[in-house]
DRENPA-3360 file (N, C-alpha, C; in nm, 2 decimals, always signed):
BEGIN
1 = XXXXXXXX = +0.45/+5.36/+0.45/+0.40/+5.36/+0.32/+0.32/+5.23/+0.30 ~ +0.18/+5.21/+0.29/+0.09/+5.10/+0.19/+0.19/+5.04/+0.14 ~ +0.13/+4.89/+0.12/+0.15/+4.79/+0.04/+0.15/+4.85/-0.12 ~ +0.00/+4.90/-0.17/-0.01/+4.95/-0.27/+0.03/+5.09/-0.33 ~ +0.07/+5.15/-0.25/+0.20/+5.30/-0.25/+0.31/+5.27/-0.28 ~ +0.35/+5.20/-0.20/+0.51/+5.14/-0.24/+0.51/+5.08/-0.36 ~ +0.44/+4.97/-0.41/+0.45/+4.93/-0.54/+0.39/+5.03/-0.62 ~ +0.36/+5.10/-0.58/+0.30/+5.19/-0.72/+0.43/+5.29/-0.72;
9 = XXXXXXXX = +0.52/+5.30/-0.64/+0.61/+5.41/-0.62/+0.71/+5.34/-0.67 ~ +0.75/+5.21/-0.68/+0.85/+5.12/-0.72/+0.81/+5.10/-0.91 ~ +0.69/+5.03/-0.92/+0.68/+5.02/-1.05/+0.68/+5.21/-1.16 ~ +0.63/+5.32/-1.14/+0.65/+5.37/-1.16/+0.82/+5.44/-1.17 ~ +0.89/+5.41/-1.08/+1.03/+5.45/-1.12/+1.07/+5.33/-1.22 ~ +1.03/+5.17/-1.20/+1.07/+5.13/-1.33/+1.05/+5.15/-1.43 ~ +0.92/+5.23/-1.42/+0.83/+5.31/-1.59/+0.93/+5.44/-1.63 ~ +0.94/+5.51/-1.54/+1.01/+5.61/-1.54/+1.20/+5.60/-1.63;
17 = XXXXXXXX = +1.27/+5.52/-1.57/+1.37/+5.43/-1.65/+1.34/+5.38/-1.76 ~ +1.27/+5.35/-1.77/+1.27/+5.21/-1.90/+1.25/+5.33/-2.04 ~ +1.30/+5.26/-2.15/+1.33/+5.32/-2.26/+1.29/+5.24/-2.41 ~ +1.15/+5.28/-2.43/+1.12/+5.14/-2.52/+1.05/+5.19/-2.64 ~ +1.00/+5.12/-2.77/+0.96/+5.18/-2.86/+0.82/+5.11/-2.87 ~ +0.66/+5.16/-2.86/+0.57/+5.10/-2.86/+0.48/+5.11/-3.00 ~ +0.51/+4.99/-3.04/+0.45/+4.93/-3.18/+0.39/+4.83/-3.16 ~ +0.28/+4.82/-3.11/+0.23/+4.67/-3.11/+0.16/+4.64/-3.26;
25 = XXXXXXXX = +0.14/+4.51/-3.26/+0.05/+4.46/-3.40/-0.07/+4.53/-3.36 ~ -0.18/+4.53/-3.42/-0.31/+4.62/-3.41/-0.37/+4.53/-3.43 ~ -0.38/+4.39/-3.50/-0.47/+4.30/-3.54/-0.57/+4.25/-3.42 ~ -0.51/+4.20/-3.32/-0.61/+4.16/-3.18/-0.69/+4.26/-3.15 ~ -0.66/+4.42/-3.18/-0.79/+4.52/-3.19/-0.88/+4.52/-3.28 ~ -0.79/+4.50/-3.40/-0.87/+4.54/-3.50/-1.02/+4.45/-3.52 ~ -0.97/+4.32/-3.49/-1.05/+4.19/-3.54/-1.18/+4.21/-3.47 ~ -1.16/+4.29/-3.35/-1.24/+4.31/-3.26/-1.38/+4.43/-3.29;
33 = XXXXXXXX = -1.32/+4.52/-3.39/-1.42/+4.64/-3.42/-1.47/+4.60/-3.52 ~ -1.58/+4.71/-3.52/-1.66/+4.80/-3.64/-1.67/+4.89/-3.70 ~ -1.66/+4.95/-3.77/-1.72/+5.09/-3.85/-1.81/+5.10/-3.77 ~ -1.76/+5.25/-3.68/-1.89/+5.32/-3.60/-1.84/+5.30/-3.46 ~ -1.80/+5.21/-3.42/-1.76/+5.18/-3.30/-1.67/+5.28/-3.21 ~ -1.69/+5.33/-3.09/-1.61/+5.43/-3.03/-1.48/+5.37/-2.95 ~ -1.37/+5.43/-2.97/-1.23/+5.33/-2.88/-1.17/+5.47/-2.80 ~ -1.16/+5.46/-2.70/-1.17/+5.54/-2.58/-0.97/+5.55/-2.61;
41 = XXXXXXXX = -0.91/+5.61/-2.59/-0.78/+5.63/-2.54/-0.73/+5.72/-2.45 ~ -0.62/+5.80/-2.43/-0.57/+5.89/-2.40/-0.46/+5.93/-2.39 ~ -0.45/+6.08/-2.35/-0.32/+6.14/-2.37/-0.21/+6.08/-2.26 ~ -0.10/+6.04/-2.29/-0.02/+5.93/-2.24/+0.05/+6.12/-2.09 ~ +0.09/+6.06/-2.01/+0.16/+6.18/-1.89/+0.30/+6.13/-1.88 ~ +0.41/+6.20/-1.92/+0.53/+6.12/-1.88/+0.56/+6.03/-1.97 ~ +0.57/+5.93/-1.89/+0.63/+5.80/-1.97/+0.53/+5.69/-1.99 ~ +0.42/+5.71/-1.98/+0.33/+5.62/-1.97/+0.32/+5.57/-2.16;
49 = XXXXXXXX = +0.25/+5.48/-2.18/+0.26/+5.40/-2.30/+0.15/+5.49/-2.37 ~ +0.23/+5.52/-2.52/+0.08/+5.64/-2.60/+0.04/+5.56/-2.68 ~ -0.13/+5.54/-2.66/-0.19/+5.44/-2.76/-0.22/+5.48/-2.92 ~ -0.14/+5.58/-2.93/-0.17/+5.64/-3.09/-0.20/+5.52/-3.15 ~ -0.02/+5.42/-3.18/-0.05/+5.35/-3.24/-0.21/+5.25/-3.28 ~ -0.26/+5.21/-3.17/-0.41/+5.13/-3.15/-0.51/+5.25/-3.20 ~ -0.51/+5.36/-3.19/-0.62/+5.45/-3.20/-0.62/+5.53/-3.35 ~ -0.51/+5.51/-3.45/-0.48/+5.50/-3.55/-0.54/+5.39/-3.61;
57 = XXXXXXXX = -0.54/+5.27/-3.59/-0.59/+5.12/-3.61/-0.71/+5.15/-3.62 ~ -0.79/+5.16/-3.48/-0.92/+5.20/-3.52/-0.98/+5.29/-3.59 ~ -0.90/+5.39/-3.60/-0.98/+5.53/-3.70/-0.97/+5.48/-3.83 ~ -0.88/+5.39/-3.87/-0.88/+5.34/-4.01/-0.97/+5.22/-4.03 ~ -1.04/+5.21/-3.94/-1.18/+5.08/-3.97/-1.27/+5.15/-3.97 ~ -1.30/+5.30/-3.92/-1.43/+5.35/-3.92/-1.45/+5.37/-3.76 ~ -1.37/+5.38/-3.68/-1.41/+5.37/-3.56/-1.40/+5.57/-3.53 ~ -1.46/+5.56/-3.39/-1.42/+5.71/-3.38/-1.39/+5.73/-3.20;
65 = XXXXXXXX = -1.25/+5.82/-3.23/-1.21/+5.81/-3.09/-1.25/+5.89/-2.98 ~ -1.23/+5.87/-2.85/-1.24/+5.96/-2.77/-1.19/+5.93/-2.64 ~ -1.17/+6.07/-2.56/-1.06/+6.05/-2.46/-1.10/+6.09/-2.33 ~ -1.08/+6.02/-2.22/-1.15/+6.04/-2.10/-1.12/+6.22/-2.06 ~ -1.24/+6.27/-2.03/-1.27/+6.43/-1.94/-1.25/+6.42/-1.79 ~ -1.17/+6.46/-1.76/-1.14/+6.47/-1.58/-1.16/+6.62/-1.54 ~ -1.27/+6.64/-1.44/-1.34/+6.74/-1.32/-1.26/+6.76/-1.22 ~ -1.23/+6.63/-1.18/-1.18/+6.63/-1.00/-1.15/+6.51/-0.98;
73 = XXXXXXXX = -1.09/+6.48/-0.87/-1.05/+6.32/-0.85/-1.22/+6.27/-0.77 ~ -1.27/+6.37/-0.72/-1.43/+6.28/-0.72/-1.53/+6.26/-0.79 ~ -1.48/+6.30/-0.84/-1.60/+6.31/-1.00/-1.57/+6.21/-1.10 ~ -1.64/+6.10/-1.14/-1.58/+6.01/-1.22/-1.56/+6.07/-1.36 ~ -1.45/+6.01/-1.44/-1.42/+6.03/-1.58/-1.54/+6.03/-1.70 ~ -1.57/+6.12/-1.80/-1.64/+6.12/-1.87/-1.56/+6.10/-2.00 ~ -1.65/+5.97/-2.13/-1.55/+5.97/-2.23/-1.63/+6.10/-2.36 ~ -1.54/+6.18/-2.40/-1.59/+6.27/-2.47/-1.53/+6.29/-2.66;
81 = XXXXXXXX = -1.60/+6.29/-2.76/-1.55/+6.24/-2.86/-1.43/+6.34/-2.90 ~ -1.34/+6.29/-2.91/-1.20/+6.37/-2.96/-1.17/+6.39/-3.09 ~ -1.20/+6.51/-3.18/-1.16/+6.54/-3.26/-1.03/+6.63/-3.32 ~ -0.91/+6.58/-3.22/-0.76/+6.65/-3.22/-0.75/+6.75/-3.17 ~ -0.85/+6.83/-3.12/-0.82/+6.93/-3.02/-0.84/+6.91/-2.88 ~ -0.71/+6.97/-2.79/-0.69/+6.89/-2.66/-0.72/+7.08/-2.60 ~ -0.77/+7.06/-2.45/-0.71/+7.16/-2.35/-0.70/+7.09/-2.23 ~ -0.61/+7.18/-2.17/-0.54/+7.15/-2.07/-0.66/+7.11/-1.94;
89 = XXXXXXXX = -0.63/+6.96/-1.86/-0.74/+6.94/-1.77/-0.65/+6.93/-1.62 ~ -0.71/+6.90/-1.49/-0.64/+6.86/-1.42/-0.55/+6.77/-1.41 ~ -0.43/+6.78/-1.30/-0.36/+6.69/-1.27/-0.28/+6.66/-1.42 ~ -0.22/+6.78/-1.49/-0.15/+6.78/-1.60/-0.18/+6.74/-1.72 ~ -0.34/+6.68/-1.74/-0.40/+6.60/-1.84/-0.38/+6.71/-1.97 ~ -0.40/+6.62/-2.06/-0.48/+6.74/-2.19/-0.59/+6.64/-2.24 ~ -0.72/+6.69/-2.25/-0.82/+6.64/-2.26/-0.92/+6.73/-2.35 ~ -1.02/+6.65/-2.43/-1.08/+6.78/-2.53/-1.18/+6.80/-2.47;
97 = XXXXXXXX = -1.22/+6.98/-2.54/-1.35/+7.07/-2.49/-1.45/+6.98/-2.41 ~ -1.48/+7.05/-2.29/-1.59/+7.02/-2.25/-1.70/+7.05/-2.29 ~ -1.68/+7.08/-2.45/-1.84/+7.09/-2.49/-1.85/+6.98/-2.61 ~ -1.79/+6.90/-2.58/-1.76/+6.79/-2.73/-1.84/+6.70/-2.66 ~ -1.92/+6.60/-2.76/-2.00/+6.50/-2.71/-1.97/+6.42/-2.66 ~ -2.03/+6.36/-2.54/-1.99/+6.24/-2.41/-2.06/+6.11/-2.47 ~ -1.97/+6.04/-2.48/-2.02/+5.88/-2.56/-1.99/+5.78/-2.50 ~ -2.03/+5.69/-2.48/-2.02/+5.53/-2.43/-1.89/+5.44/-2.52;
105 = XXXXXXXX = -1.78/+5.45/-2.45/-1.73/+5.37/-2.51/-1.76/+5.19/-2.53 ~ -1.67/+5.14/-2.67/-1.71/+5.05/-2.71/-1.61/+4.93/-2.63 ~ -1.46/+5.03/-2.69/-1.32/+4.95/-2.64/-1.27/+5.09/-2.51 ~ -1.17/+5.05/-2.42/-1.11/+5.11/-2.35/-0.96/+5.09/-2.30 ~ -0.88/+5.20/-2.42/-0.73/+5.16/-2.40/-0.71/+5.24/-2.26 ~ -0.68/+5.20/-2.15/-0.61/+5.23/-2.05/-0.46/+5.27/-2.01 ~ -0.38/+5.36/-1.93/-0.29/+5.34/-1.92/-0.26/+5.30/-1.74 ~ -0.17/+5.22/-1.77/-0.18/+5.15/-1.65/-0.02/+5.18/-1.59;
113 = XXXXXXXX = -0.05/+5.20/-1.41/+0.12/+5.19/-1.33/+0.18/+5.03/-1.35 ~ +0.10/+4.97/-1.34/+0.11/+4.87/-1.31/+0.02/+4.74/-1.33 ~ +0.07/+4.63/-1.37/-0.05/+4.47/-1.36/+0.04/+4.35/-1.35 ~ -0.04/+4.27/-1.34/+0.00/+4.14/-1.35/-0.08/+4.01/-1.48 ~ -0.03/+3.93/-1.50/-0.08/+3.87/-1.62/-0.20/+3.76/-1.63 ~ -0.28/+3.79/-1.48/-0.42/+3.77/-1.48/-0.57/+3.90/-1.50 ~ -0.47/+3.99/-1.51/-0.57/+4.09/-1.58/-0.57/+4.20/-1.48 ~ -0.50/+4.17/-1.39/-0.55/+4.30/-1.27/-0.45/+4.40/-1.31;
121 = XXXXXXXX = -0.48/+4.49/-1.27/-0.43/+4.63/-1.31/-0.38/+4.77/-1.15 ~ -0.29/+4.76/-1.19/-0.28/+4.90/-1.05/-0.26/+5.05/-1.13 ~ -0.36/+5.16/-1.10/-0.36/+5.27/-1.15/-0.32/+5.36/-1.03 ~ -0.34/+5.46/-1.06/-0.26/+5.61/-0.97/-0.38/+5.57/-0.82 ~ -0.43/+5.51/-0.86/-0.55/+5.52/-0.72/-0.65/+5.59/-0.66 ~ -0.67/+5.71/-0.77/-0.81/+5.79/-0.77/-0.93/+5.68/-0.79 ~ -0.92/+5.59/-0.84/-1.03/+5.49/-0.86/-1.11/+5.52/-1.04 ~ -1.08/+5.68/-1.08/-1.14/+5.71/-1.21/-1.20/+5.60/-1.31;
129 = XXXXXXXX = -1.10/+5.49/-1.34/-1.13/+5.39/-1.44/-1.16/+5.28/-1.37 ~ -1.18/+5.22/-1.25/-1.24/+5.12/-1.21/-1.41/+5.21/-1.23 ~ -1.45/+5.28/-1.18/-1.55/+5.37/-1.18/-1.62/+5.35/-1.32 ~ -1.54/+5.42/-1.43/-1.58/+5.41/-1.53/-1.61/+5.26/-1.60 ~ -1.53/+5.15/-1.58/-1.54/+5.00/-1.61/-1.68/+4.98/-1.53 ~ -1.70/+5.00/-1.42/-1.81/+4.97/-1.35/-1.95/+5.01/-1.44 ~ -1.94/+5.20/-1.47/-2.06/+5.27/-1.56/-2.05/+5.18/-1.72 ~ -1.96/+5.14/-1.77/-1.98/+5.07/-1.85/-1.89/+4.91/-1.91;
137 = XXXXXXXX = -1.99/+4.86/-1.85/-1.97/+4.70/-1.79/-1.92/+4.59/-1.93 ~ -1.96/+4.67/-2.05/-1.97/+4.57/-2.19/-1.81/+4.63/-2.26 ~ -1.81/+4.77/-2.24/-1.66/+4.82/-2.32/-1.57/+4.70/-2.30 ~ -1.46/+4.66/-2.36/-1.34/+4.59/-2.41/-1.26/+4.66/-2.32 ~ -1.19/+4.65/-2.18/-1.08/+4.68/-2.16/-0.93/+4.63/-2.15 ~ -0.89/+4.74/-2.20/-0.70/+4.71/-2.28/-0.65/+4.79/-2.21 ~ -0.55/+4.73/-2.11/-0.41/+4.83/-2.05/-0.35/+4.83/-2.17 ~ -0.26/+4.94/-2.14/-0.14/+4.98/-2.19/+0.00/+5.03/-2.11;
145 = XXXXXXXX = +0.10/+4.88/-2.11/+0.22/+4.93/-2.03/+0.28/+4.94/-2.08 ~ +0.45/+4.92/-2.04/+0.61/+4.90/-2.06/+0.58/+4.73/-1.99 ~ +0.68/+4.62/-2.04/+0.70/+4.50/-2.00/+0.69/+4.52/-1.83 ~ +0.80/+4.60/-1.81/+0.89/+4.62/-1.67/+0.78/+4.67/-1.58 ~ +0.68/+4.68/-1.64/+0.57/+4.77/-1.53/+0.49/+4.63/-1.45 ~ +0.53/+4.52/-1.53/+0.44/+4.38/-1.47/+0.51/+4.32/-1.34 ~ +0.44/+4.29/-1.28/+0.45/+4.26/-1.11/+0.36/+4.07/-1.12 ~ +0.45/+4.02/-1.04/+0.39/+3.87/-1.00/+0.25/+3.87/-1.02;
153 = XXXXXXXX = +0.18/+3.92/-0.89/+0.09/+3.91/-0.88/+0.03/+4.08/-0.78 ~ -0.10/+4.11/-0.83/-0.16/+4.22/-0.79/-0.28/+4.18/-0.68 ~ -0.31/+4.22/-0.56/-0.43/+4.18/-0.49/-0.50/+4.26/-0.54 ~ -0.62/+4.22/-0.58/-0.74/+4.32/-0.64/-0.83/+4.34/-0.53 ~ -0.88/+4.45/-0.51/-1.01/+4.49/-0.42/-1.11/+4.47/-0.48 ~ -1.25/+4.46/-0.38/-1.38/+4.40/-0.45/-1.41/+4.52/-0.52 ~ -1.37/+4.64/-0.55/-1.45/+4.74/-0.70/-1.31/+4.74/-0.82 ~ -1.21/+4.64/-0.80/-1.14/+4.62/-0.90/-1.16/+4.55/-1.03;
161 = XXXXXXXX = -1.17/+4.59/-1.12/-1.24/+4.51/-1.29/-1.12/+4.52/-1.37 ~ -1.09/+4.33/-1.36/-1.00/+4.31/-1.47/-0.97/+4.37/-1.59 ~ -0.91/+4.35/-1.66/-0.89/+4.39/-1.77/-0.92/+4.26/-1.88 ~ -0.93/+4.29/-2.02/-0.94/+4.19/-2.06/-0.82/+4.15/-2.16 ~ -0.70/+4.24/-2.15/-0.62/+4.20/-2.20/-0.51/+4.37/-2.16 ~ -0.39/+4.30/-2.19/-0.30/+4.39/-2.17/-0.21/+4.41/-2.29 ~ -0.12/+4.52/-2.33/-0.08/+4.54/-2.45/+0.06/+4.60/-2.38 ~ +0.15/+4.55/-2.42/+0.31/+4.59/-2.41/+0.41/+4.62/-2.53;
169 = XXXXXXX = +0.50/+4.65/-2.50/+0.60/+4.65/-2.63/+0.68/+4.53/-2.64 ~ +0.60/+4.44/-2.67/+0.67/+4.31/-2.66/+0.55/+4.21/-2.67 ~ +0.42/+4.21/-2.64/+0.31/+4.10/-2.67/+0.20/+4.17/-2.62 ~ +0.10/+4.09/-2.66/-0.05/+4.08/-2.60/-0.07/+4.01/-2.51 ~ -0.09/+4.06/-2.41/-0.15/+3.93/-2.30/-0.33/+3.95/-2.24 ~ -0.33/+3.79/-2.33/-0.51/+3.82/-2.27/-0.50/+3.70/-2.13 ~ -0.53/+3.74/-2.02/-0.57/+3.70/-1.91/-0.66/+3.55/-1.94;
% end
């Protein structure tokens, strides 16, 4: 097993365990937006952290949400505006109609296997949201873990893009 397999296979059973309630303050988002502004989230798989809470925050400043569209693991992620209706996508997703408008996000709440508290991030390893960070370079990226999902330190590869802050049940950590 990889370096990066094994920890993704280790922090994931500690995601899997862990039992937590996620309420973060919304203010370090909020301060951040506008009326009009789009804030990217998604449907949480398992046990992964649901950013309702933050995407409630923003829908009450005027913002409007939307949730990454997945094709295939080679096809990069499309963000598409989400008006509460989900169907079923690959790889277990629920993700809305593929005929709902594709938008540029402004913010991008992520959910992450794994990071460390310099900003790097370890995901499932399709590459989907490094890809998408790359297509749009200005969005605000926000993980979303459990505490227990944070690791020392992460070695980032050269198409790896920090985060610019991470969100737990327990603090904000901006890098």
């Amino acid at each position: 097993m990889t370096g990066k397999k094994a920890l993704r296979a280790a922090l994931l059973k500690r995601r899997d365990a862990f039992s937590g309630v996620f309420a973060p303050d919304p203010r370090p988002l909020v301060e951040r937006l506008r009326a009009g502004m789009t804030v990217a989230g998604y449907v949480p798989i398992g046990n992964e952290v649901d950013p309702a809470p933050l995407l409630d925050a923003a829908r009450a400043v005027g913002c409007r949400a939307a949730l990454p569209f997945v094709v295939s693991r080679a096809e990069p992620i499309r963000f598409l505006l989400w008006d509460g209706t989900l169907e079923p996508g690959p790889f277990g997703l629920s993700q809305p109609p593929a005929k709902a408008p594709e938008v540029a996000p402004d913010v991008v709440l992520t959910p992450l296997v794994g990071f460390d508290r310099r900003g790097n991030r370890l995901g499932w390893g399709a590459g989907h949201y490094d890809r998408a960070f790359a297509l749009y370079p200005h969005a605000h990226r926000i993980g979303l873990a459990w505490s227990v999902q944070q690791t020392d330190a992460l070695e980032a590869d050269p198409w790896d893009v920090p985060l610019h802050a991470i969100v737990t049940e327990k603090e904000w950590i901006v890098p």
